[in-house]
Phi, psi and omega in degrees: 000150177243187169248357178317128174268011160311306224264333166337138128314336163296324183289326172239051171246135172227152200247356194240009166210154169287142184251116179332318207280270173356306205260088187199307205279328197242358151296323217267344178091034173273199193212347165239099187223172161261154176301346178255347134330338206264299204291310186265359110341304204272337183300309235272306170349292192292308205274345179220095184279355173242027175321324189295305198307322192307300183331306192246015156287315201282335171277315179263066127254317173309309188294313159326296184316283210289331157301307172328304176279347187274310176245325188256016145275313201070032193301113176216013168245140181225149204219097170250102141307119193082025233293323185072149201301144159296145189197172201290146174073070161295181150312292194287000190273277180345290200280342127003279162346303176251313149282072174333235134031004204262146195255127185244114210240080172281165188200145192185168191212040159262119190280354155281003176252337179292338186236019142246024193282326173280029192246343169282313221288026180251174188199164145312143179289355160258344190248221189196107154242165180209154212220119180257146165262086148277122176271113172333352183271349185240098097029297214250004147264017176265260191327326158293309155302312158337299173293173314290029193280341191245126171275125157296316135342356209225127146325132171247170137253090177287099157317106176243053194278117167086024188253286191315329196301346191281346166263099218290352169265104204282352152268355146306317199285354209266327190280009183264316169281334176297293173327311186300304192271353181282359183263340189308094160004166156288097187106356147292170189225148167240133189249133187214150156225149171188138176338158125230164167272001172263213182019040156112357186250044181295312203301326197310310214308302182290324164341260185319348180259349177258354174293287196322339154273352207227353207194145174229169330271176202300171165196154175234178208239140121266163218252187193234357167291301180280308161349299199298299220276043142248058161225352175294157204074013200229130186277132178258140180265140177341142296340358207053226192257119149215195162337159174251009174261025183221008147263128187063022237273192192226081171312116169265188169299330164273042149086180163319138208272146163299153168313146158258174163287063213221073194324154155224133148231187161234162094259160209245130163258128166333000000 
């Protein structure tokens, strides 16, 4: 953060293009967006009608993981990347939740998540969380930044849900997850969620070709093949890479959730 007010989050929120978090933020059935948030959401919509269902199968994958890893993992540092507008079931709100004491480290380089962060900044009186201004294309000034609130030295689970796709080049993207994991202990989890054309998302291909003109930032789409090799080297955990509304997924009374287009894994380093 600077104190330049060239450099403000207020100053470098722009309203006259779609912003990922804002129309991310009004699928979800939020209130912080622009009315040109709106328009290329619902365009996005009409060309992909289960854009929504992605939106909110990928925050209840989140809330499943992080009850996992908070308890029957045994977890109590979380590195959630790409953090995205607040909304119920924050990260640190979840693993609290079950882990009074567990420290939530978010990070994100969106001036509208930057000028809602104290709406993150809240915590248990045992635990910690705290909000970095960072971008995911820099690895090691995130891991820099971190300390001391995340003992490195410690299991981390580090969270990327819905991140990588923005990193539109896949050996950037493979080297942005190696660098995050590689200072990591033994018994961190790496957390992933990311677009694909697959599992039912043929239709998505015109979508994504109409955000990228019309919306920021770009994003791109993956294969479950390139999905898989950011988890090599990594124990993948039960069910392994599927829909992320099929992991661990909680069958209500209308049965099993349908796929979304959507990877979900977890994995464990060894």
């Amino acid at each position: 953060m600077t104190d330049s007010h060239t450099d403000s989050p207020h100053a470098r929120v722009r309203s006259d293009i779609a912003h990922n978090a804002r129309v991310w933020n009004y699928w979800l059935g939020g209130k912080d967006n622009y009315s040109v948030d709106r328009a290329v959401g619902d365009q996005v919509t009409g060309m992909y009608p289960s854009i929504g269902e992605v939106a909110r199968a990928d925050r209840a994958f989140l809330g499943r993981v992080v009850r996992h890893l908070a308890g029957e993992a045994g977890i109590r540092q979380f590195l959630d990347i790409g953090t995205g507008l607040p909304t119920a079931d924050n990260t640190h709100e979840v693993a609290q939740r079950t882990a009074p004491d567990a420290r939530v480290v978010y990070v994100d380089n969106d001036p509208i998540v930057l000028a809602h962060a104290r709406a993150l900044l809240t915590s248990t009186p045992e635990g910690v969380t705290e909000y970095i201004d960072a971008d995911a294309h820099h690895p090691e000034r995130i891991l820099d930044a971190v300390e001391p609130t995340l003992d490195l030295t410690r299991p981390v689970a580090v969270m990327m849900l819905g991140i990588l796709n923005f990193v539109l080049d896949t050996d950037e993207a493979l080297s942005v997850v190696r660098e995050l994991m590689a200072p990591l202990p033994s018994g961190s989890y790496l957390v992933l969620t990311h677009p694909t054309l697959e599992l039912g998302g043929e239709g998505n291909d015109a979508a994504m070709r109409f955000w990228n003109e019309n919306a920021t930032p770009p994003i791109t789409a993956r294969s479950r093949a390139e999905f898989a090799a950011f988890l090599e080297g990594l124990e993948i955990v039960e069910p392994g890479i599927v829909s992320c509304a099929r992991w661990r997924d909680e069958p209500s009374g209308g049965g099993a959730p349908a796929d979304v287009a959507q990877f979900g894994a977890v994995a464990r380093k060894p």
